[in-house]
SESE-548188 format. One line per 5 residues: number of its first residue (from 1); their letters; for each residue z, y, x of C-alpha. Coordinates in steps of 0.001 Angstrom, whole numbers, plus 524288, in hexadecimal, padded with zeros to 5 digits. Layout:
SESE-548188
NUM) A) Z:Y:X  ...
//
This chain:
SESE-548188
1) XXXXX) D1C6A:21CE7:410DE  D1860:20ECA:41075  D140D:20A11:40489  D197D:1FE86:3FE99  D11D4:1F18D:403F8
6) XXXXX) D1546:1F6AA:41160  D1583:1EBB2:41C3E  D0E49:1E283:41297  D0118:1DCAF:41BA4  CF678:1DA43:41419
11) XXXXX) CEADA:1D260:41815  CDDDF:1D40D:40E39  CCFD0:1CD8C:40F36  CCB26:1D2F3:403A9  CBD3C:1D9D4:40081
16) XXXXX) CB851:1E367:3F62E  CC468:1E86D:3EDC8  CCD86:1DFC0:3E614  CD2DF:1DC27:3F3BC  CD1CD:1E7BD:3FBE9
21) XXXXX) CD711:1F0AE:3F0E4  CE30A:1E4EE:3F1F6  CE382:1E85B:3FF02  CE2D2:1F5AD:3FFDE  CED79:1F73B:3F420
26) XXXXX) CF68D:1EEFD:3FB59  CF1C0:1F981:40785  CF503:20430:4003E  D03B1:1FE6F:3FCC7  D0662:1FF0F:40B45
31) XXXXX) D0273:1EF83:40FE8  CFB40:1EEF0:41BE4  CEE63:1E98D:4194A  CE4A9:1E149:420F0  CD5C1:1E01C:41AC2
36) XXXXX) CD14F:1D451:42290  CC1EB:1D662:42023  CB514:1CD06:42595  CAF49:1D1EF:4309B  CA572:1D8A5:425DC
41) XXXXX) CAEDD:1DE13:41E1C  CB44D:1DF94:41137  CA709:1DFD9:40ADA  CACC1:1EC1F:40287  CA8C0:1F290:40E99
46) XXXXX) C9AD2:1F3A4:409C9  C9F60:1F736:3FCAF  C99F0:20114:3F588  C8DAD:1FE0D:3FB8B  C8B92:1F128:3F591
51) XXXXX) C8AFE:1F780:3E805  C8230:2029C:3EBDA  C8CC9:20C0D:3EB1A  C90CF:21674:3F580  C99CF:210B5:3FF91
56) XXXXX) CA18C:21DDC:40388  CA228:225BF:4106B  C9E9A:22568:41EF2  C9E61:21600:41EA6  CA9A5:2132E:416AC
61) XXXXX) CAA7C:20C28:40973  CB41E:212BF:3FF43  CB3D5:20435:3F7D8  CB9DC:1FD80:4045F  CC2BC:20A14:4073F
66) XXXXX) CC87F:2098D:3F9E1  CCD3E:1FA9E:3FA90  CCEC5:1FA5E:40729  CD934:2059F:40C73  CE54E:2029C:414BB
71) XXXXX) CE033:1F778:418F3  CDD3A:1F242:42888  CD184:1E955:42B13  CCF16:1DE9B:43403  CC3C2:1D6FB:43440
76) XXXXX) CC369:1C8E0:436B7  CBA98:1BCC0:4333C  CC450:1B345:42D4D  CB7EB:1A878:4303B  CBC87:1A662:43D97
81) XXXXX) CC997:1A08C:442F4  CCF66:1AC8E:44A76  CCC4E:1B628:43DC5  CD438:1AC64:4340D  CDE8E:1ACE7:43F9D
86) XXXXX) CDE9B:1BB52:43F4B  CDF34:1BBE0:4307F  CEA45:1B2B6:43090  CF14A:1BB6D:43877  CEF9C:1C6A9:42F6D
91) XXXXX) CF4D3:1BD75:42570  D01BB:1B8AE:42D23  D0570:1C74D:42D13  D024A:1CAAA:41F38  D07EC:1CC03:4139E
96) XXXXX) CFB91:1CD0A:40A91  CEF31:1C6F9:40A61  CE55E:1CDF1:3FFA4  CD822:1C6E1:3FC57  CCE6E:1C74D:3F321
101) XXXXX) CC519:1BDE9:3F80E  CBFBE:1B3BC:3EE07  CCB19:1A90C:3EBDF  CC5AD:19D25:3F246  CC36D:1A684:3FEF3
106) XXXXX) CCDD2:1A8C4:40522  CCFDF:197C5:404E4  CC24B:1985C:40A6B  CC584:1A268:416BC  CD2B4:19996:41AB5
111) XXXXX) CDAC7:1A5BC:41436  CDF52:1A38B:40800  CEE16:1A389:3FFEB  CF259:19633:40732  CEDF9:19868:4147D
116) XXXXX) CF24B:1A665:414DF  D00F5:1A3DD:41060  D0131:197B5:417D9  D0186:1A255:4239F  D09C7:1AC09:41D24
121) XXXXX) D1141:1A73C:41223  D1473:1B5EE:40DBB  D0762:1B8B8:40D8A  D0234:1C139:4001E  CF5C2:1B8EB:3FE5C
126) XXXXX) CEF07:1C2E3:3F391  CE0F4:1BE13:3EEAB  CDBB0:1C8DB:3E48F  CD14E:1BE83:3DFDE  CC462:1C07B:3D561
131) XXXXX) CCA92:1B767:3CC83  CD883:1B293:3D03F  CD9D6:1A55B:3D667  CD808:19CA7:3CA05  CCF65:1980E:3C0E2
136) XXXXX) CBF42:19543:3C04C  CBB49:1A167:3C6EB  CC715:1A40A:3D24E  CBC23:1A193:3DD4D  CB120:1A905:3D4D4
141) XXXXX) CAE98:1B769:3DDE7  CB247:1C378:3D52D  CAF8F:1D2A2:3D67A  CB571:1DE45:3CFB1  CAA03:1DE49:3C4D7
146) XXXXX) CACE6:1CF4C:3C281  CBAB6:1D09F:3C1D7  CB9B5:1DC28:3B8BA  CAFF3:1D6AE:3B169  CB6C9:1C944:3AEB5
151) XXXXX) CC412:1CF7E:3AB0E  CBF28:1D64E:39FE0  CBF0F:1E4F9:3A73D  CB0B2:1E5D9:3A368  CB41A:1E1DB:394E4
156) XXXXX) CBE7D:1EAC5:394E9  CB795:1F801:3993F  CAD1A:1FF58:3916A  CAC4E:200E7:383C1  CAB9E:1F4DA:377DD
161) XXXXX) CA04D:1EE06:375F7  C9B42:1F53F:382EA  C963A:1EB9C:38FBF  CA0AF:1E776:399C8  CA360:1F312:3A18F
166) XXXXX) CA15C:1F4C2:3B0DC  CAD0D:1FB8C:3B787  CAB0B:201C3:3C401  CAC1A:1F755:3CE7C  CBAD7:1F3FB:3D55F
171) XXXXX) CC26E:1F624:3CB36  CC559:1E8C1:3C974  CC9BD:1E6EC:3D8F5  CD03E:1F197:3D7D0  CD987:1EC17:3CF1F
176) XXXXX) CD85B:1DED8:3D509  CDB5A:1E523:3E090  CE84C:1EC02:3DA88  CED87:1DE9A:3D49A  CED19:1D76B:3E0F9
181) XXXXX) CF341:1E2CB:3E79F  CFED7:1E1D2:3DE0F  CFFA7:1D322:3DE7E  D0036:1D42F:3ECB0  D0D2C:1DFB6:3EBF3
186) XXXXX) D1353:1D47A:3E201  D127D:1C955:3EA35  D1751:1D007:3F526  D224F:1D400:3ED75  D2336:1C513:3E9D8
191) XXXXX) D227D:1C045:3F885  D2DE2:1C916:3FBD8  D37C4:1C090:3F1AF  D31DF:1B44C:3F625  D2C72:1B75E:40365
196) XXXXX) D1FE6:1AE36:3FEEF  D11B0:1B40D:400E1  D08DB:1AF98:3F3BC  CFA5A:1B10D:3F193  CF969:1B9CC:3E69B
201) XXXXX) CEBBD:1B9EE:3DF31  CE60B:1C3F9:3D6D9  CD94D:1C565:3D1AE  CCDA9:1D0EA:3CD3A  CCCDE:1C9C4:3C047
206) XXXXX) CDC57:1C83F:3BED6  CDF07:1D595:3C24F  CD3CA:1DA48:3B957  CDAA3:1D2E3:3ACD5  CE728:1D84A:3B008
211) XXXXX) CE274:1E6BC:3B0F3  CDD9F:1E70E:3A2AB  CEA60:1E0C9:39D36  CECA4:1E371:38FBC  CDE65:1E254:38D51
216) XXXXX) CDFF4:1D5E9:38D6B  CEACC:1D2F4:384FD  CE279:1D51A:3783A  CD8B5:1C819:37D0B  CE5A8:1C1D3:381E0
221) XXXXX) CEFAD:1C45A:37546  CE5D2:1C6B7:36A64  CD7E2:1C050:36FF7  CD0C0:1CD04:36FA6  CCBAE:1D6C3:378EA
226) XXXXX) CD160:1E3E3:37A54  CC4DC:1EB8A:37260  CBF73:1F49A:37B84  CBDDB:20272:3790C  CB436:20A8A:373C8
231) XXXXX) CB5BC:21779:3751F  CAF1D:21DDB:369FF  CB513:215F8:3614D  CC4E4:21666:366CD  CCF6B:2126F:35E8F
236) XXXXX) CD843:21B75:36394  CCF1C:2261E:366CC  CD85D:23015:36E37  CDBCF:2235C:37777  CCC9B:22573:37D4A
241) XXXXX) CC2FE:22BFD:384DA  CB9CC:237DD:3821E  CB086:23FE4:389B5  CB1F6:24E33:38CC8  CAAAD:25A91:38C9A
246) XXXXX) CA5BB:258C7:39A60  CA2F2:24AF1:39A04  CAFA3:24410:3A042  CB94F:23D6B:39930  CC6FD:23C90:393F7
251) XXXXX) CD1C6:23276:38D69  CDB26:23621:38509  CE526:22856:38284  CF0BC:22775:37798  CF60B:21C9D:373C5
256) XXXXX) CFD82:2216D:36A30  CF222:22B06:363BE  CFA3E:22D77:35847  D0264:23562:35F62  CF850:23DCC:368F0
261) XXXXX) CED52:23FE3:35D7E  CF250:24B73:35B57  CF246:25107:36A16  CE3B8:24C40:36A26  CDFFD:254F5:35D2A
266) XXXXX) CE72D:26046:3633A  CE171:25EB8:3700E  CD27B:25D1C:36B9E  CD27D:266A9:3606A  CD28F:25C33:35640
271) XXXXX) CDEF8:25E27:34CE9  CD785:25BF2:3407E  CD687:24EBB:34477  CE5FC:24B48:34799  CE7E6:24876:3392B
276) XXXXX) CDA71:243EF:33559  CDC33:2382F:32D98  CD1E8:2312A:335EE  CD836:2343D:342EF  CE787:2364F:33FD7
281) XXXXX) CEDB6:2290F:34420  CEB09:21DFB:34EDD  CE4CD:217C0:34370  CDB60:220B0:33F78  CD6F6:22468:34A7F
286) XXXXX) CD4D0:215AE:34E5C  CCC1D:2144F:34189  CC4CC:220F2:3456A  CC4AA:220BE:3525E  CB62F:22229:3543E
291) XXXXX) CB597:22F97:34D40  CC10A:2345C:3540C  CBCAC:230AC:360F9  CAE8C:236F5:35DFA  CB6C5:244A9:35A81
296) XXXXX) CBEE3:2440C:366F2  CB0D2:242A1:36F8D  CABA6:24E57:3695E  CB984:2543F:36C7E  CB9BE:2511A:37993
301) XXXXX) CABB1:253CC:37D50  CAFE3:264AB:37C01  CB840:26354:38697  CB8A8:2600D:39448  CC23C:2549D:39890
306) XXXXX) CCADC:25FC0:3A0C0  CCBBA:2671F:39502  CCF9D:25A60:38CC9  CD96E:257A4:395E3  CDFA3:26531:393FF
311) XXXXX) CE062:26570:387A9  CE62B:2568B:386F1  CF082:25949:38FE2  CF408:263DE:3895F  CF496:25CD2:37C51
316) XXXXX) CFC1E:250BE:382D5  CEE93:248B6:37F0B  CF0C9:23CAE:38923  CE31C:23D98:38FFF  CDD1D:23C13:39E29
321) XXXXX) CD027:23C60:3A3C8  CC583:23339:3A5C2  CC34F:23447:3B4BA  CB7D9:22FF6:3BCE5  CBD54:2291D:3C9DC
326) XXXXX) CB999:2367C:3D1B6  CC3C7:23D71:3C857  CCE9D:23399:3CAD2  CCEBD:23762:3D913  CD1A3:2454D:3D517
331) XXXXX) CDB90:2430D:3C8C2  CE76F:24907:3CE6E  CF062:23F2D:3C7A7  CE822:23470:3CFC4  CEA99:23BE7:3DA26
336) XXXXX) CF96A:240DD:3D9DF  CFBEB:232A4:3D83E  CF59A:22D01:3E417  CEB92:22666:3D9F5  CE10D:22BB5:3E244
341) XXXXX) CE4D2:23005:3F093  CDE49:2385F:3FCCD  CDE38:231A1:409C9  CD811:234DD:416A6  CCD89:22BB1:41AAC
346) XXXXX) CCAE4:22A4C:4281F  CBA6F:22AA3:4267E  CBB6C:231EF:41846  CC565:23BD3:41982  CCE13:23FA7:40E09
351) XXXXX) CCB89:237C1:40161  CD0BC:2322C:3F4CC  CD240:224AE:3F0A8  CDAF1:21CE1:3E893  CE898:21D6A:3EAE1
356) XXXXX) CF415:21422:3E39E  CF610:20F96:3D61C  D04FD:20F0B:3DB12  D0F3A:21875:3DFDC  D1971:2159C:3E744
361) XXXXX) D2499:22021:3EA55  D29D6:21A56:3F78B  D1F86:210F3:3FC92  D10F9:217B6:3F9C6  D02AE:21533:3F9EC
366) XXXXX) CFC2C:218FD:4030D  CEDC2:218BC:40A94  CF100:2136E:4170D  CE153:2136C:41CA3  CD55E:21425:41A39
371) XXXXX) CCE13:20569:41670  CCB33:1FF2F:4232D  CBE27:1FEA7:42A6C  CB91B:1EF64:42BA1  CC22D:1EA08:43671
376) XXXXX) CC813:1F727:439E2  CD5BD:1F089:43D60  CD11E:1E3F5:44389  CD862:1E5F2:45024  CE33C:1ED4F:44AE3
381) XXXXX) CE7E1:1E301:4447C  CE416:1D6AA:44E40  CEB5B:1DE4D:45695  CF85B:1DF8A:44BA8  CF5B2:1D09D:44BD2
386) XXXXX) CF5AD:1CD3A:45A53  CE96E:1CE02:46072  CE49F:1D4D7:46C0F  CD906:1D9A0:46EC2  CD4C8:1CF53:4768E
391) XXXXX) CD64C:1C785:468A5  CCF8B:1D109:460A4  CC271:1D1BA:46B20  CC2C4:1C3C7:46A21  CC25F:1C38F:45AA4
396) XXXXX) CB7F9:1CEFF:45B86  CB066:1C66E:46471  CB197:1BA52:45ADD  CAD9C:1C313:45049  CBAB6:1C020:446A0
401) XX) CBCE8:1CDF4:446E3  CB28E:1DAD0:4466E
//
C-alpha cells in the first residue's frame, strides 16, 4: 500500500542530519525524494570518520544510510548555468523543497524562498535552519551540540549542581529533523485549501525548546528553573531509578505513590515499612526521601533486573527497564510496533534500523531503498526530465554532473 505523502516530489540539498532525516521522513511517508548533492557529496558521506569513529561495512557509512533512505541522488554543480537550469527543473515539478543550509545561503546560490516560488508558486519552500530566520544570530552556523547546548538540553540532563551534560551526538537533528518533517505534512495540508506554496522555517534551537515543554513553564510562569534531579536524594523515591543485582538498571514511576506504596512493600519484601511513620504518605516520604531511597538500593542490589521485573509485574508495580541502545533493537514491543524494523540491504543483507514513530492503518511506512550512492540516479532522472543522452555526455563533458 502507498503510504500517505504518495505523489508528493520532494527536492532536498541538505547535508549531515537535521535535513536529510527531513528528507528521509518525508521518504518514508511515501513522497518521492530527490537529494540534489555537490559533485563531492553530502559531506555526511565521510561521517563517522571525521570523529574517529567506525564508519560501518564494505564501504558504506551507517550515519549517511540512516538519514538518507528512500531517497534518489543526482549530482550537479549549481555554480554553473546549465546545473541551476537543471535544478530549476527539479523545482518546476516539485512539491517540496527541504534545506538546511545556513539562511543567507540559499540567497547566495540564486535558490532561495523568492526565486524558487517565483517558478512554482505551490512550491513547499522548507528551511530547517540553526537558529530560525530572525534575530542577532539567524546567519550564525549551528551544529547539534550548539543547538543542544543553547536550548538548555545540557542544563537539563545530569544531576543538580552536576556540569552541563554531553548527550550522545544527533539527537538534536534528529528532532530538528522530525519538526520540519511535520511542518512540511501541515503546509501541504494548508496549500491544498488555498492552493498557495509557503516557505515554512523551522529551526535546531526552536525544535529543541519545544521538545522540553513544560520545563519551561516554571522560568516562564514562576521565574525559576525546573530543579534538577538528584537521585539519591528523590522526593518521590519510588518515581526513580536503582541498580540491580547484576549491574543494569530499572525505573519504577507513580505519580500517584500513595496509592502503589503498598504494591512496592509487597513486591520487595518490605511491609514493615508501609505504615512507618517516616515513609507512610507522599509527605513523608518527601521529607525522608534520602533514607528511603538508600533502603530501596540495598533492596534492589539482591536481585537481578529480570527478576525485579517479575516480581513487579506481578505486583502491578508500574516499572520498565533501563535499556542500552543494543537492547532497544531487541525489545519486542519496539519491535511488534515497527519501532525498530528488518530490511534487506542490497551490500549488507538483512538488518535492523529504525522504523516509524507513526502508524497508519490504510496508508503505511515503509523502506522504499536503501540511501543512495553519490549520484546513483543522475541519468535516471535527466532522463524523467527530458534529456537524452546526447545532453547528459555533454553535461559529463562540462563537468556539471559526475
Amino acid at each position: 500500500m502507498a503510504g500517505p505523502l504518495d505523489g508528493i516530489k520532494v527536492v532536498e540539498i541538505s547535508m549531515f542530519q537535521q535535513g536529510p532525516v527531513a528528507g528521509m521522513r518525508l521518504g518514508d511517508l511515501g513522497a518521492e525524494v530527490i537529494k540534489v548533492e555537490p559533485k563531492n557529496g553530502d559531506p555526511a558521506r565521510g561521517m563517522m570518520r571525521i570523529i574517529g569513529a567506525d564508519t560501518g561495512l564494505k564501504g558504506r557509512n551507517y550515519y549517511f544510510e540512516s538519514n538518507n533512505r528512500n531517497k534518489r541522488s543526482i549530482t550537479l554543480d549549481l555554480n554553473t548555468e546549465k546545473g541551476k537550469k537543471v535544478f530549476f527543473e527539479l523545482i518546476k515539478r516539485a512539491d517540496v523543497f527541504v534545506t538546511n543550509l545556513s539562511i543567507d545561503a540559499p540567497k547566495r546560490m540564486g535558490i532561495n524562498y523568492q526565486a524558487l516560488s517565483a517558478i512554482n508558486p505551490r512550491l513547499i519552500y522548507a528551511h530547517a535552519s540553526g537558529w530560525g530566520r530572525e534575530g542577532p544570530d539567524a546567519n550564525e552556523l549551528s551544529f547539534d551540540y550548539t543547538g543542544i547546548a543553547r536550548s538548555g538540553t545540557m542544563m537539563m540532563c545530569g544531576e543538580r549542581n552536576g556540569p552541563p551534560a554531553t548527550l550522545i551526538p544527533g539527537m538534536g537533528d534528529e528532532q530538528g529533523g522530525l519538526i520540519c518533517a511535520w511542518a512540511v505534512t501541515a503546509a501541504l495540508y494548508a496549500r491544498e485549501k488555498t492552493g498557495k506554496g509557503q516557505l515554512v522555517d523551522t529551526s535546531l534551537m526552536g525544535s529543541l525548546i519545544a521538545l522540553h515543554g513544560v520545563n519551561f513553564a516554571a522560568p516562564g510562569v514562576l521565574g525559576k528553573e525546573f530543579p534538577r534531579f538528584i537521585r539519591a536524594e528523590a522526593g518521590n523515591p519510588i518515581y526513580n531509578h536503582y541498580q540491580c543485582k547484576d549491574g543494569k538498571w530499572i525505573v519504577i514511576a507513580h505519580l500517584q505513590p500513595d496509592r502503589y506504596w503498598p504494591n512496592v512493600c509487597k513486591a520487595m519484601g518490605i511491609e514493615e515499612l508501609e505504615h512507618d511513620p517516616r515513609f507512610n504518605s507522599i509527605e513523608a516520604r518527601h521529607d525522608n526521601g534520602k533514607e528511603l531511597v538508600a533502603i530501596l538500593d540495598e533492596k534492589f542490589a539482591t536481585k537481578t533486573r529480570d527478576e525485579w521485573m517479575k516480581i513487579f509485574k506481578k505486583e502491578n508495580v508500574i516499572c520498565t527497564p533501563i535499556q542500552s541502545s543494543s537492547e532497544v533493537f531487541k525489545d519486542p514491543q519496539a519491535l511488534a510496533n515497527s519501532y525498530v524494523i528488518e530490511v534487506e540491504h542490497p551490500v549488507w543483507g538483512k538488518i535492523k534500523m529504525l522504523g516509524f514513530p507513526w502508524l497508519f492503518s490504510q496508508t503505511p511506512a515503509s523502506v522504499q531503498r536503501e540511501a543512495p550512492e553519490l549520484g546513483q540516479h543522475t541519468e535516471e532522472i535527466l532522463q524523467e526530465l527530458g534529456y537524452n543522452w546526447d545532453d547528459i555526455t555533454k553535461l559529463k563533458e562540462e563537468e556539471v554532473i559526475n
